[in-house]
mmCIF file of the N, C-alpha and C atoms, coordinates in Angstrom:
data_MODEL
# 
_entry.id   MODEL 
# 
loop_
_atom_site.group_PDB 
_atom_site.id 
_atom_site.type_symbol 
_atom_site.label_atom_id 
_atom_site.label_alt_id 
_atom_site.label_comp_id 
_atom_site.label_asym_id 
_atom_site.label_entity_id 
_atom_site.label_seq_id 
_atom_site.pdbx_PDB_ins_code 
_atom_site.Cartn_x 
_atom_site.Cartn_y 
_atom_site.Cartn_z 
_atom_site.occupancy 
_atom_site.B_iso_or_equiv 
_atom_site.pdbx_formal_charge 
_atom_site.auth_seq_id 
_atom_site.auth_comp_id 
_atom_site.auth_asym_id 
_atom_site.auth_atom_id 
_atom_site.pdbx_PDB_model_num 
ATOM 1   N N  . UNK A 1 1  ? 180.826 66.506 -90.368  1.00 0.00 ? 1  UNK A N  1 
ATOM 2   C CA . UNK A 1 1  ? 179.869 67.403 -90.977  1.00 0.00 ? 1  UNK A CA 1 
ATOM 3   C C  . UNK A 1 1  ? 180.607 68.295 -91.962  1.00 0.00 ? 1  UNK A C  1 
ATOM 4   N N  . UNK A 1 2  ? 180.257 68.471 -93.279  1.00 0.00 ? 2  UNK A N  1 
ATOM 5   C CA . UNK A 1 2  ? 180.340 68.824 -94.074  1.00 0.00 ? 2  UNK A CA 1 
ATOM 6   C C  . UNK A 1 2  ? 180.467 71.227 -94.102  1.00 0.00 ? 2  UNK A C  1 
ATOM 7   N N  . UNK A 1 3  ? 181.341 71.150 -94.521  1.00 0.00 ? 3  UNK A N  1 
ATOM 8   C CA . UNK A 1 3  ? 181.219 72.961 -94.520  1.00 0.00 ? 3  UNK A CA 1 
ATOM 9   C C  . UNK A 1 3  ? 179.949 73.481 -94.792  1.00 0.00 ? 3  UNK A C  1 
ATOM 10  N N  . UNK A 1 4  ? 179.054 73.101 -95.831  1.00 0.00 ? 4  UNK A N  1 
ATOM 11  C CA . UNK A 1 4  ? 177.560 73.418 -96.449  1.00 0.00 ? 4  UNK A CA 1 
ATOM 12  C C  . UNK A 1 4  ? 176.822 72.809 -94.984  1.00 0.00 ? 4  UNK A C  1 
ATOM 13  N N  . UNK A 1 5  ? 177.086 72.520 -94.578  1.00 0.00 ? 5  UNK A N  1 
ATOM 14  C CA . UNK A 1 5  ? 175.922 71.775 -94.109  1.00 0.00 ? 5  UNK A CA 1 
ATOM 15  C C  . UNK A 1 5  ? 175.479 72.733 -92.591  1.00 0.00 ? 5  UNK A C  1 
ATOM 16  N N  . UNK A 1 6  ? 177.170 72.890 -92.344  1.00 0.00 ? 6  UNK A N  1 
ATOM 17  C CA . UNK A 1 6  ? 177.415 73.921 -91.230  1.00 0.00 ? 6  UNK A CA 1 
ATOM 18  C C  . UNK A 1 6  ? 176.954 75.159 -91.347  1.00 0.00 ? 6  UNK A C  1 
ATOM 19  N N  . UNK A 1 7  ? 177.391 75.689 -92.228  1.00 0.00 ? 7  UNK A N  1 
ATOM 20  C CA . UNK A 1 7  ? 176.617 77.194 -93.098  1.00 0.00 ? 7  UNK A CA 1 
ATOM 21  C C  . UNK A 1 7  ? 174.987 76.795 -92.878  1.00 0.00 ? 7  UNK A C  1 
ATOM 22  N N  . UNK A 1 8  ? 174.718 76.396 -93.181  1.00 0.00 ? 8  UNK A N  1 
ATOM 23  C CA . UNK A 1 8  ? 173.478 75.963 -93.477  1.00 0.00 ? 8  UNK A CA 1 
ATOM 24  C C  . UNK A 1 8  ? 172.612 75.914 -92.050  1.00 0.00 ? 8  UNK A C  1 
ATOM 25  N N  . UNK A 1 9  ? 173.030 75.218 -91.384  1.00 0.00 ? 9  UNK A N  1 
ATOM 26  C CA . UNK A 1 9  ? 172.592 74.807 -89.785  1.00 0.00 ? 9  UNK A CA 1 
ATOM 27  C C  . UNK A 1 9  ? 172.910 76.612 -89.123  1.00 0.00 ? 9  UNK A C  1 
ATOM 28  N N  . UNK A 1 10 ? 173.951 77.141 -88.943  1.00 0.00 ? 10 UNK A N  1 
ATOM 29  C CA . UNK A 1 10 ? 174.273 78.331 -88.578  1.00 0.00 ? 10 UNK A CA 1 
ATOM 30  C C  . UNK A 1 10 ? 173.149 79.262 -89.256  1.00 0.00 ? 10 UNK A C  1 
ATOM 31  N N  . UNK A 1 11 ? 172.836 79.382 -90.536  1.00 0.00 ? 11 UNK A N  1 
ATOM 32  C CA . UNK A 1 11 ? 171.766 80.244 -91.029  1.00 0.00 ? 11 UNK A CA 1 
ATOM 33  C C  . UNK A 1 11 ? 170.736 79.569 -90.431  1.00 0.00 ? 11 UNK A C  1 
ATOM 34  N N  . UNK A 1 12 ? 170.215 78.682 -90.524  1.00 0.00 ? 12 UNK A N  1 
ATOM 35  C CA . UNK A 1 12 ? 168.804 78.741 -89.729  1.00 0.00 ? 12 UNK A CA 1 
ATOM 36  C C  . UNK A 1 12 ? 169.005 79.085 -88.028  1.00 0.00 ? 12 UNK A C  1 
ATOM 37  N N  . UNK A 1 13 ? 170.249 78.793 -87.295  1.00 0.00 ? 13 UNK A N  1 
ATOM 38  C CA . UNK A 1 13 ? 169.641 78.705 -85.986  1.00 0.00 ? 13 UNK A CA 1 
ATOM 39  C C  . UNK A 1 13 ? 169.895 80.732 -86.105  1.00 0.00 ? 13 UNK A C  1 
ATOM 40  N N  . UNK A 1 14 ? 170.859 81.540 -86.722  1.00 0.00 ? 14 UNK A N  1 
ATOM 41  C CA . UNK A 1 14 ? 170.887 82.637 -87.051  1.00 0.00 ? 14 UNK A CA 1 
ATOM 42  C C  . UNK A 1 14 ? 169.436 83.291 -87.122  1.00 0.00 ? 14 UNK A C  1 
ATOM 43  N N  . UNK A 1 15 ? 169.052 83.056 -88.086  1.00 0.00 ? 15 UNK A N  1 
ATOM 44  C CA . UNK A 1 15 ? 167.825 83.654 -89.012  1.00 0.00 ? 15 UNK A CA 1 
ATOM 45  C C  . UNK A 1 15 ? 166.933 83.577 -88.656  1.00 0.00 ? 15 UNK A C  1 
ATOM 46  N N  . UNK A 1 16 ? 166.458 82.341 -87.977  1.00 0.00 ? 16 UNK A N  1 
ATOM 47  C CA . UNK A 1 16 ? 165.089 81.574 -87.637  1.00 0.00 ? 16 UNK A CA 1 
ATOM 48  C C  . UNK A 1 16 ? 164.233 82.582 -86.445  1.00 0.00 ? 16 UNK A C  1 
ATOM 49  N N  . UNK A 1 17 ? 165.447 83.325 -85.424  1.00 0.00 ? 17 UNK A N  1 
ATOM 50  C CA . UNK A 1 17 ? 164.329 84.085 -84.670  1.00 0.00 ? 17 UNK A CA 1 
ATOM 51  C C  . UNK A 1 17 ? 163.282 85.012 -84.426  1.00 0.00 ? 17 UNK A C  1 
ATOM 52  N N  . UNK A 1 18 ? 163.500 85.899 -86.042  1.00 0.00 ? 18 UNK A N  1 
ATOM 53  C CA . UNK A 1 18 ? 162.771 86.782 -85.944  1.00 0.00 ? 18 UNK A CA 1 
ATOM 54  C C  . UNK A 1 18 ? 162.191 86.293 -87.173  1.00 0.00 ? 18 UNK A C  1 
ATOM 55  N N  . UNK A 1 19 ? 161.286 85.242 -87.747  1.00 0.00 ? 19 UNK A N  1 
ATOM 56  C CA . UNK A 1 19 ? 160.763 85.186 -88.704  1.00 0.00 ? 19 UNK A CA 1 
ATOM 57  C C  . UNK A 1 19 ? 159.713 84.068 -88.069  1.00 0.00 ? 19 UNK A C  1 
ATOM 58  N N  . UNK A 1 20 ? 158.596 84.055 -89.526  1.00 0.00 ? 20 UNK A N  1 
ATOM 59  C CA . UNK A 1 20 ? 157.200 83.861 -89.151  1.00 0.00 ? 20 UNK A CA 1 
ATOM 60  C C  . UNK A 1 20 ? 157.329 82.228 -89.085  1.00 0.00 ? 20 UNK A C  1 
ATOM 61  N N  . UNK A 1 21 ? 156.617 81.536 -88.881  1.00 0.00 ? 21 UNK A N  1 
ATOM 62  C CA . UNK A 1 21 ? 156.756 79.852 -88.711  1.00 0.00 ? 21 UNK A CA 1 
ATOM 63  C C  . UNK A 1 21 ? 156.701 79.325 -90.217  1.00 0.00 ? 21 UNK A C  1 
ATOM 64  N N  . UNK A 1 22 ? 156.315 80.232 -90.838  1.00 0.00 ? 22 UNK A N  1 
ATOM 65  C CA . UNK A 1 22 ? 156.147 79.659 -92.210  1.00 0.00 ? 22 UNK A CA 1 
ATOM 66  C C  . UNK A 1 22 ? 157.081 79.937 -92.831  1.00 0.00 ? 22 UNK A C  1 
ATOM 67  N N  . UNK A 1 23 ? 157.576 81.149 -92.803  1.00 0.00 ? 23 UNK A N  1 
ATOM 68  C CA . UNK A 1 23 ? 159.188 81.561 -93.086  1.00 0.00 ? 23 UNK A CA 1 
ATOM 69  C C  . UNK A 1 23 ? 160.686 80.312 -92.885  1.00 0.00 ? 23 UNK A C  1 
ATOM 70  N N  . UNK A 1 24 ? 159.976 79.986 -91.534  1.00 0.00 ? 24 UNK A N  1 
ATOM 71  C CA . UNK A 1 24 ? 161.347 79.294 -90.916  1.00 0.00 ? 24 UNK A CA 1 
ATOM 72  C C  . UNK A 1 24 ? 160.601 77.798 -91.625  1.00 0.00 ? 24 UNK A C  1 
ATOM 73  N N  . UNK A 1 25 ? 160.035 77.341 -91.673  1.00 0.00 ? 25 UNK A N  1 
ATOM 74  C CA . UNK A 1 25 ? 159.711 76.147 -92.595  1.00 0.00 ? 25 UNK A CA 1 
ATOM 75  C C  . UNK A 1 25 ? 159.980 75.791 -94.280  1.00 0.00 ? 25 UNK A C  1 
ATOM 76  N N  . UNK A 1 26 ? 159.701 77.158 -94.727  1.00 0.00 ? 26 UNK A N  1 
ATOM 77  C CA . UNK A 1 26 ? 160.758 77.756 -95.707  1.00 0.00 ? 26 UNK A CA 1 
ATOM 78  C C  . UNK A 1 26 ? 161.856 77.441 -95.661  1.00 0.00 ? 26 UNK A C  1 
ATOM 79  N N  . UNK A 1 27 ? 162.387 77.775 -95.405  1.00 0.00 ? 27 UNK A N  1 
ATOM 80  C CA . UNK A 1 27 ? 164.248 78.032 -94.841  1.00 0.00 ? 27 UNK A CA 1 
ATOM 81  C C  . UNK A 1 27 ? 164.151 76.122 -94.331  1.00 0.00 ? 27 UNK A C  1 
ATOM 82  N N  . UNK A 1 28 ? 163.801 75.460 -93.715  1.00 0.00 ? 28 UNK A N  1 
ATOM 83  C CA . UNK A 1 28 ? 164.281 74.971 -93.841  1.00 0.00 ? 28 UNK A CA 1 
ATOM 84  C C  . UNK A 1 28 ? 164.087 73.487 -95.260  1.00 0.00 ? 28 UNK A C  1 
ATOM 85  N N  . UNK A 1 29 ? 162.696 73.731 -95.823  1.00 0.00 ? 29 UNK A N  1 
ATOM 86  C CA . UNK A 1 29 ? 162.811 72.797 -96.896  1.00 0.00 ? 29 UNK A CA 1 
ATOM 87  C C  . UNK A 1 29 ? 163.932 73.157 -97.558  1.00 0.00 ? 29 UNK A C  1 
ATOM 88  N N  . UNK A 1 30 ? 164.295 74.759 -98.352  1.00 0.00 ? 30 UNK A N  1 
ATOM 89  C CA . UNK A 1 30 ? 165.101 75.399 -99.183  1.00 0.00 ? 30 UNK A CA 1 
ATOM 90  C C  . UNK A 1 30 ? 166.644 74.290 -98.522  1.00 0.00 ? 30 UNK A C  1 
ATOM 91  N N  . UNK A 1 31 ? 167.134 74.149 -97.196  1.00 0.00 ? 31 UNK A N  1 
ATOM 92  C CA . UNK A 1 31 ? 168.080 73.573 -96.685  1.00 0.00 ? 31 UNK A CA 1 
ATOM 93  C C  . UNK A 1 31 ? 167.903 71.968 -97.065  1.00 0.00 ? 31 UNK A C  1 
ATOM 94  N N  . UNK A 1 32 ? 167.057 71.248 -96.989  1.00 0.00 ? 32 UNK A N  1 
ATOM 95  C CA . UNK A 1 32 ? 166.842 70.292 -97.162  1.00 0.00 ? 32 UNK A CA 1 
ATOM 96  C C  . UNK A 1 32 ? 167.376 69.594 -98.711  1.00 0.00 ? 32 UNK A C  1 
ATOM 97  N N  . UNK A 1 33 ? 166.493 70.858 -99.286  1.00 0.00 ? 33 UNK A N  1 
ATOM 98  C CA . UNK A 1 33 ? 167.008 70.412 -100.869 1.00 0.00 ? 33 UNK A CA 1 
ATOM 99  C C  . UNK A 1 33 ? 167.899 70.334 -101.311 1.00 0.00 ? 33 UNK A C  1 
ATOM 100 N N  . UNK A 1 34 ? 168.887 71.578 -100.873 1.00 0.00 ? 34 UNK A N  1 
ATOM 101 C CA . UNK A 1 34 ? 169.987 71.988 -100.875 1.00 0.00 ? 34 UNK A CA 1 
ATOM 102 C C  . UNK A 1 34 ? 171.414 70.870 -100.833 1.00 0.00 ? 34 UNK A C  1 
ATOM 103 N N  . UNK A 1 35 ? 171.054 70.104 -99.516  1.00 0.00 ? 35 UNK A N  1 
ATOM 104 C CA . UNK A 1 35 ? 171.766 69.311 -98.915  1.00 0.00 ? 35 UNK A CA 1 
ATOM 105 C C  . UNK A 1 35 ? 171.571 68.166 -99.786  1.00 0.00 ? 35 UNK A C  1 
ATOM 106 N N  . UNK A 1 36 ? 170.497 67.269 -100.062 1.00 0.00 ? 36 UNK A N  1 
ATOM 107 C CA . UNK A 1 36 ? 170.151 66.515 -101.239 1.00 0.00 ? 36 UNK A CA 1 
ATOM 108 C C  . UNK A 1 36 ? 171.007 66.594 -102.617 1.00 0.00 ? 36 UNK A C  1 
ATOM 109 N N  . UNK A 1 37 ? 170.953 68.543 -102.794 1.00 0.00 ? 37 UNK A N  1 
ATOM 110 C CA . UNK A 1 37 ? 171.767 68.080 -103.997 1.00 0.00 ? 37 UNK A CA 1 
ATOM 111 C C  . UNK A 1 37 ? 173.407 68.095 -104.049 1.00 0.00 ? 37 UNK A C  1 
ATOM 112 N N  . UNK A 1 38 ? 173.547 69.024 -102.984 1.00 0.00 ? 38 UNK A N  1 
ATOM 113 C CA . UNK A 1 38 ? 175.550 68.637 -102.810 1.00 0.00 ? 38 UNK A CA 1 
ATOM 114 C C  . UNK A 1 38 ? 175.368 67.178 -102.375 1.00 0.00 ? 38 UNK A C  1 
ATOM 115 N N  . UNK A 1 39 ? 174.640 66.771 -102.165 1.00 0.00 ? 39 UNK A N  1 
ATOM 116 C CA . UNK A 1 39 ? 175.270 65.071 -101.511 1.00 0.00 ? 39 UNK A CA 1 
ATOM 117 C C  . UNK A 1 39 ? 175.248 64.562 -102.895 1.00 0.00 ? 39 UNK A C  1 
ATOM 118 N N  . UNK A 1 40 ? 173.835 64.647 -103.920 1.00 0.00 ? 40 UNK A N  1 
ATOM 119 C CA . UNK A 1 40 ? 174.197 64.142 -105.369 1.00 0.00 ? 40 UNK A CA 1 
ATOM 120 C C  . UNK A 1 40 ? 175.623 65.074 -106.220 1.00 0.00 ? 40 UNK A C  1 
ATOM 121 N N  . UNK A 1 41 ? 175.543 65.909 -106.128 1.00 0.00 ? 41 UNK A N  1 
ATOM 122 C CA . UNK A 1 41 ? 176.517 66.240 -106.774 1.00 0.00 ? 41 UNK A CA 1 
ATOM 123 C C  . UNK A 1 41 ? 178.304 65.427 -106.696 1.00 0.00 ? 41 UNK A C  1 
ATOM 124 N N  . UNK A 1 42 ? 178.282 65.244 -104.864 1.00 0.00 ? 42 UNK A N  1 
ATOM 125 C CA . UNK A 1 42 ? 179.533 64.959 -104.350 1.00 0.00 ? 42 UNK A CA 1 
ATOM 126 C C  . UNK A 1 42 ? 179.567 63.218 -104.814 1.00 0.00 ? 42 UNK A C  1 
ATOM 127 N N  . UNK A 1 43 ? 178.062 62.664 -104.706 1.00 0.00 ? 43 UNK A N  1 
ATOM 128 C CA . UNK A 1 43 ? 178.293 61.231 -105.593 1.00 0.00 ? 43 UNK A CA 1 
ATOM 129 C C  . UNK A 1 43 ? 178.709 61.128 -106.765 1.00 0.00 ? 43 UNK A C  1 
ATOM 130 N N  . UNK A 1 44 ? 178.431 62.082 -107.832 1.00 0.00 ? 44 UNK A N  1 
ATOM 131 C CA . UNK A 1 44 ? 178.591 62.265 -108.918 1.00 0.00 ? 44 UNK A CA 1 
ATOM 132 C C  . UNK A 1 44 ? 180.217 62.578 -109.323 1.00 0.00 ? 44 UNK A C  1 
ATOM 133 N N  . UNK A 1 45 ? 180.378 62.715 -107.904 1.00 0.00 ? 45 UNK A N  1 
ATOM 134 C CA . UNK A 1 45 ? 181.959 63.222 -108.484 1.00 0.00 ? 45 UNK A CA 1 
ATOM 135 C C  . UNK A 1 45 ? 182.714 61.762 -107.837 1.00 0.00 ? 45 UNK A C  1 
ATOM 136 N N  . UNK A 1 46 ? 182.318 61.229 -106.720 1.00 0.00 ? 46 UNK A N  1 
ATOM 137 C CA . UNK A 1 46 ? 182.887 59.651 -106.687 1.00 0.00 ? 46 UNK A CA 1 
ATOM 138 C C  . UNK A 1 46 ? 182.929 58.890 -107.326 1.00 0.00 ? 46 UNK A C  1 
ATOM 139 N N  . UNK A 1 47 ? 181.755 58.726 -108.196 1.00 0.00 ? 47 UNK A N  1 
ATOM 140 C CA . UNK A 1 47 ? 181.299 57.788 -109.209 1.00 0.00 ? 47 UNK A CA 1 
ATOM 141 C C  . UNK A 1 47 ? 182.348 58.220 -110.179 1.00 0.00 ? 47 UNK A C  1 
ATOM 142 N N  . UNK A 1 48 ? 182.391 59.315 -110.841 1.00 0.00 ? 48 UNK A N  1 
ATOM 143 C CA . UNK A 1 48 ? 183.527 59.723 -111.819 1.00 0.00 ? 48 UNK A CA 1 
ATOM 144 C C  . UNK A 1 48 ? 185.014 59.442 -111.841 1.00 0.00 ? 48 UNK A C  1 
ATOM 145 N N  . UNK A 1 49 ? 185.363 59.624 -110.574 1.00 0.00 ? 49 UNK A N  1 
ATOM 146 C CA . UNK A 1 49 ? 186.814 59.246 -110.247 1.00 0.00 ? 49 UNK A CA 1 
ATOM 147 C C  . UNK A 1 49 ? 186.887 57.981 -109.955 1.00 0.00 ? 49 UNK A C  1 
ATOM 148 N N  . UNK A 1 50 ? 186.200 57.223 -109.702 1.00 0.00 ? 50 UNK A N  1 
ATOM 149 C CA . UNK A 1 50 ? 186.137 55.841 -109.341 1.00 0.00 ? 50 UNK A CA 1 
ATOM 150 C C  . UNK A 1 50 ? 185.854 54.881 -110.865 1.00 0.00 ? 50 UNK A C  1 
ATOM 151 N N  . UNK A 1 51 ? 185.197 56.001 -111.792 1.00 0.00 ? 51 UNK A N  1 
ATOM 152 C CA . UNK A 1 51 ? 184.763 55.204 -113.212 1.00 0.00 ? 51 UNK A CA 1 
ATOM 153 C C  . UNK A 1 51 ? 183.669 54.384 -112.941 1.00 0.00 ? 51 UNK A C  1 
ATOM 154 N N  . UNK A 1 52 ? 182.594 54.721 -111.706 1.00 0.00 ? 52 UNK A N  1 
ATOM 155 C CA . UNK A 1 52 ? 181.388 53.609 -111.624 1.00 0.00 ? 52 UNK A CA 1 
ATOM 156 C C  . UNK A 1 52 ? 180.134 54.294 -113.200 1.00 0.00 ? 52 UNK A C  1 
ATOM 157 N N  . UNK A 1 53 ? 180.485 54.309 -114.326 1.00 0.00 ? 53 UNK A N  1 
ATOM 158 C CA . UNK A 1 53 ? 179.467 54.458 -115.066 1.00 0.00 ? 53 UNK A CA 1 
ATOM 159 C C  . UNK A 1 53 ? 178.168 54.281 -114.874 1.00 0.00 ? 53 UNK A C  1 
ATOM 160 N N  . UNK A 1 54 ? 178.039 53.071 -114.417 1.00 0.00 ? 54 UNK A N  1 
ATOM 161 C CA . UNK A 1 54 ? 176.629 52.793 -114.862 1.00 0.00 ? 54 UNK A CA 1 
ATOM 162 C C  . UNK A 1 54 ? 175.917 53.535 -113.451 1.00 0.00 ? 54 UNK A C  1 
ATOM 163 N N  . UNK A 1 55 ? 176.586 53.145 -112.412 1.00 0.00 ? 55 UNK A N  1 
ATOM 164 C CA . UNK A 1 55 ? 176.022 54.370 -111.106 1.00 0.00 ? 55 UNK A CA 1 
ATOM 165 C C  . UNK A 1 55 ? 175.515 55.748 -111.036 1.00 0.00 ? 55 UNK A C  1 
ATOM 166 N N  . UNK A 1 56 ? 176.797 56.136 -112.115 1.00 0.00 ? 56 UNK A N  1 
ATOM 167 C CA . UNK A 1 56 ? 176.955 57.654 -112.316 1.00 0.00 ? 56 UNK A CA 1 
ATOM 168 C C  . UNK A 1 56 ? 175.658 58.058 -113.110 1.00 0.00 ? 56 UNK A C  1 
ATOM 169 N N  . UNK A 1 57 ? 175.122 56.959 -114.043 1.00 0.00 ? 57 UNK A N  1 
ATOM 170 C CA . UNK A 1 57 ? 174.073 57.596 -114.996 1.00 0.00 ? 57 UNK A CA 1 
ATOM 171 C C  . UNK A 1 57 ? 172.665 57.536 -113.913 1.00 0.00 ? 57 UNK A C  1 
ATOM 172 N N  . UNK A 1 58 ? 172.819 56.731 -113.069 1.00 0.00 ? 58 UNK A N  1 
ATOM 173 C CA . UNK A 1 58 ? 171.314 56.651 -111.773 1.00 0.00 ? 58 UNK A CA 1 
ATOM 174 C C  . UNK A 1 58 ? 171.492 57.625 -111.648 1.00 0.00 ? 58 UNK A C  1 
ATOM 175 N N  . UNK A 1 59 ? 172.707 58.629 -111.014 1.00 0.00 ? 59 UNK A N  1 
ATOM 176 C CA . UNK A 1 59 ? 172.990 59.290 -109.808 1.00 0.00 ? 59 UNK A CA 1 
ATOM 177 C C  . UNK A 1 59 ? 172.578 61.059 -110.772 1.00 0.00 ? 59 UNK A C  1 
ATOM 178 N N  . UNK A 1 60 ? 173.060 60.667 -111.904 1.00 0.00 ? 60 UNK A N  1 
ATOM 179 C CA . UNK A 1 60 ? 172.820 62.037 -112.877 1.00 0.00 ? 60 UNK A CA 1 
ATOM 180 C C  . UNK A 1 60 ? 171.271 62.102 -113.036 1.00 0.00 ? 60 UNK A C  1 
ATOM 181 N N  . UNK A 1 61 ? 170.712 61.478 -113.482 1.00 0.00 ? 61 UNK A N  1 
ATOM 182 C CA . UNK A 1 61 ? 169.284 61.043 -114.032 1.00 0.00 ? 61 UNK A CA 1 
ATOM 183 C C  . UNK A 1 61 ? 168.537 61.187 -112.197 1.00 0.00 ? 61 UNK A C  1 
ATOM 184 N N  . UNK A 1 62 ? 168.841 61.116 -111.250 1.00 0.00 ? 62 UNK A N  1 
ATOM 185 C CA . UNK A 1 62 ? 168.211 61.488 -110.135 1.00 0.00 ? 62 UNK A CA 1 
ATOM 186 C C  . UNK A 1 62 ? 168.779 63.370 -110.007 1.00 0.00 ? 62 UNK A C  1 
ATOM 187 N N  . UNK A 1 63 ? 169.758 63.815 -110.065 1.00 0.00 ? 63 UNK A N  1 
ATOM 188 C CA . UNK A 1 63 ? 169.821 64.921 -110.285 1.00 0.00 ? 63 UNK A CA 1 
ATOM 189 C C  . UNK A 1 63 ? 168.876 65.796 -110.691 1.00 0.00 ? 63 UNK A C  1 
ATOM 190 N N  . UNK A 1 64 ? 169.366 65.228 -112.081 1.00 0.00 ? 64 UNK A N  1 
ATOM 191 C CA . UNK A 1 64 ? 168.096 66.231 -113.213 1.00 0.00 ? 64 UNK A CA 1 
ATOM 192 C C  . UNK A 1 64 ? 166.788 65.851 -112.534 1.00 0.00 ? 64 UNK A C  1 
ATOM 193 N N  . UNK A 1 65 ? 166.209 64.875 -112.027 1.00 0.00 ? 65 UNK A N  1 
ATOM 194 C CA . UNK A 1 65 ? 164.715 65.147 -111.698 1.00 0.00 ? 65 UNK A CA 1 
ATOM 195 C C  . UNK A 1 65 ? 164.739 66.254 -110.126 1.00 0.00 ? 65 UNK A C  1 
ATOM 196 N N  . UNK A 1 66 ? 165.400 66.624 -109.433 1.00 0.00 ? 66 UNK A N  1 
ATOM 197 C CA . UNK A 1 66 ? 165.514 66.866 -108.333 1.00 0.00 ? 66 UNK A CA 1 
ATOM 198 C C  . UNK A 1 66 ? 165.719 68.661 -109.067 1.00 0.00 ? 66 UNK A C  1 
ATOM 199 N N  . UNK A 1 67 ? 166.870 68.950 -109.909 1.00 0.00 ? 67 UNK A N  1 
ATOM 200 C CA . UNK A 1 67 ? 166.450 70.320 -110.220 1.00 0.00 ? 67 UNK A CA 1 
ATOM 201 C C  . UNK A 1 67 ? 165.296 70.579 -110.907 1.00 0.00 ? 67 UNK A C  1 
ATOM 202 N N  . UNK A 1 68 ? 164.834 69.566 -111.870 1.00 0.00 ? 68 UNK A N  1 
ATOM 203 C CA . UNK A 1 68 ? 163.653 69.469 -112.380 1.00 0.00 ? 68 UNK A CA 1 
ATOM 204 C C  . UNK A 1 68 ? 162.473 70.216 -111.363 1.00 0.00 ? 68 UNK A C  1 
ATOM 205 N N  . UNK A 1 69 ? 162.467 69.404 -110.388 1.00 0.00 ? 69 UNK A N  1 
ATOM 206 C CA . UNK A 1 69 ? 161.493 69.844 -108.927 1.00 0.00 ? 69 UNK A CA 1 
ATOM 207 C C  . UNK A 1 69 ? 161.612 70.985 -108.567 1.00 0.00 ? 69 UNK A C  1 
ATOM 208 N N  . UNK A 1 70 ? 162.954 71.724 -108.346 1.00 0.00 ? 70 UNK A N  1 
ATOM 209 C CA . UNK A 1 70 ? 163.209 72.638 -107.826 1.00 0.00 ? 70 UNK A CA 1 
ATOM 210 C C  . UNK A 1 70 ? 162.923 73.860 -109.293 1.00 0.00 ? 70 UNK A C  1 
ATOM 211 N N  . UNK A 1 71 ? 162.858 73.966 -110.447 1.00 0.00 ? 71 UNK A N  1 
ATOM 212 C CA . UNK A 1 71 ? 162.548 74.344 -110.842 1.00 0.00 ? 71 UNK A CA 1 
ATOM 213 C C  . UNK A 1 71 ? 160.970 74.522 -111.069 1.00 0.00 ? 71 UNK A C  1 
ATOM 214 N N  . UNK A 1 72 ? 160.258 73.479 -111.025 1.00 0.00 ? 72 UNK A N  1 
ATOM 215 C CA . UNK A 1 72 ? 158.921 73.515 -111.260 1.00 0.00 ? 72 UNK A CA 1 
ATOM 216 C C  . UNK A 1 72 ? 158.521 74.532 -109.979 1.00 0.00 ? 72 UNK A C  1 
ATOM 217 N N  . UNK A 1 73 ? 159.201 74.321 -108.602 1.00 0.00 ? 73 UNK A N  1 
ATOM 218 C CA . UNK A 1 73 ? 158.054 74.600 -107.600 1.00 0.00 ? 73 UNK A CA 1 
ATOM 219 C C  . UNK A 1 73 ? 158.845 76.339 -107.335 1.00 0.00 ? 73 UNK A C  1 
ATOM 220 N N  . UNK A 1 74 ? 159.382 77.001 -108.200 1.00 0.00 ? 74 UNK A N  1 
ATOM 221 C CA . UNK A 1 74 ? 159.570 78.241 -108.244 1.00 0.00 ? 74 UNK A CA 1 
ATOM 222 C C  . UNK A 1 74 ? 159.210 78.857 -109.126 1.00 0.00 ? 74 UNK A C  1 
ATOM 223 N N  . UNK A 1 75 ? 158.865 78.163 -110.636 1.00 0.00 ? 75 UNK A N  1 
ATOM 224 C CA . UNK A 1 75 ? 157.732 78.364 -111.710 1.00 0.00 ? 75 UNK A CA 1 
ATOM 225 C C  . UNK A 1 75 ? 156.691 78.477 -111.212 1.00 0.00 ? 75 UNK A C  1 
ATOM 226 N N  . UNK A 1 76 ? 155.846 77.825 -110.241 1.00 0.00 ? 76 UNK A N  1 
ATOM 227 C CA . UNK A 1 76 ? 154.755 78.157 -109.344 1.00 0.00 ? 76 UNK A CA 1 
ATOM 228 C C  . UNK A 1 76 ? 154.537 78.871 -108.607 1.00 0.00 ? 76 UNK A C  1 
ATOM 229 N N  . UNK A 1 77 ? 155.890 79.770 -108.180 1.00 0.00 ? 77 UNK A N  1 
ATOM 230 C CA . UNK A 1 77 ? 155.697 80.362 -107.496 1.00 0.00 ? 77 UNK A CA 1 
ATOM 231 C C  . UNK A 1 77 ? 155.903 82.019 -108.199 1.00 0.00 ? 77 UNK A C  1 
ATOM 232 N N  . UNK A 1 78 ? 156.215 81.877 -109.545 1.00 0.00 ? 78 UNK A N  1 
ATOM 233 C CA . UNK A 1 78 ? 156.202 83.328 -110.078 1.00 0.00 ? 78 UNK A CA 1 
ATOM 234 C C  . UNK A 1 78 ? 154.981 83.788 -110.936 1.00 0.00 ? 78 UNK A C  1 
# 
């Protein structure tokens, strides 16, 4: 298991007790996404050192739609 991931698991089982069910459902999509994108990011950096080009352009091009998302659904929310 990954350091982020640990942080991550520790803040919710931390945080989660005194907050509302919708709160903690919150918290944990926000984790979800999170984790999604260090895992793309950390491909992105295999693919690079390894020289898989044509991988690397899937793996970028899934990125950008994923902050894409994460941008839209906080535009919605301001």
């Amino acid at each position: 298991m990954k350091y982020t991931e640990v942080k991550y698991i520790f803040y919710n089982l931390v945080s989660m007790n005194n907050l509302t069910p919708i709160e903690n459902r919150r918290i944990q999509n926000i984790n979800f996404v999170m984790g999604e994108l260090h895992t793309s990011l950390n491909n992105i950096y295999e693919h690079l050192m390894d020289k898989e080009y044509t991988t690397l352009r899937g793996e970028v091009n899934n990125l950008t739609k994923k902050l894409r998302n994460v941008g839209e659904s906080v535009t919605d929310e301001v």
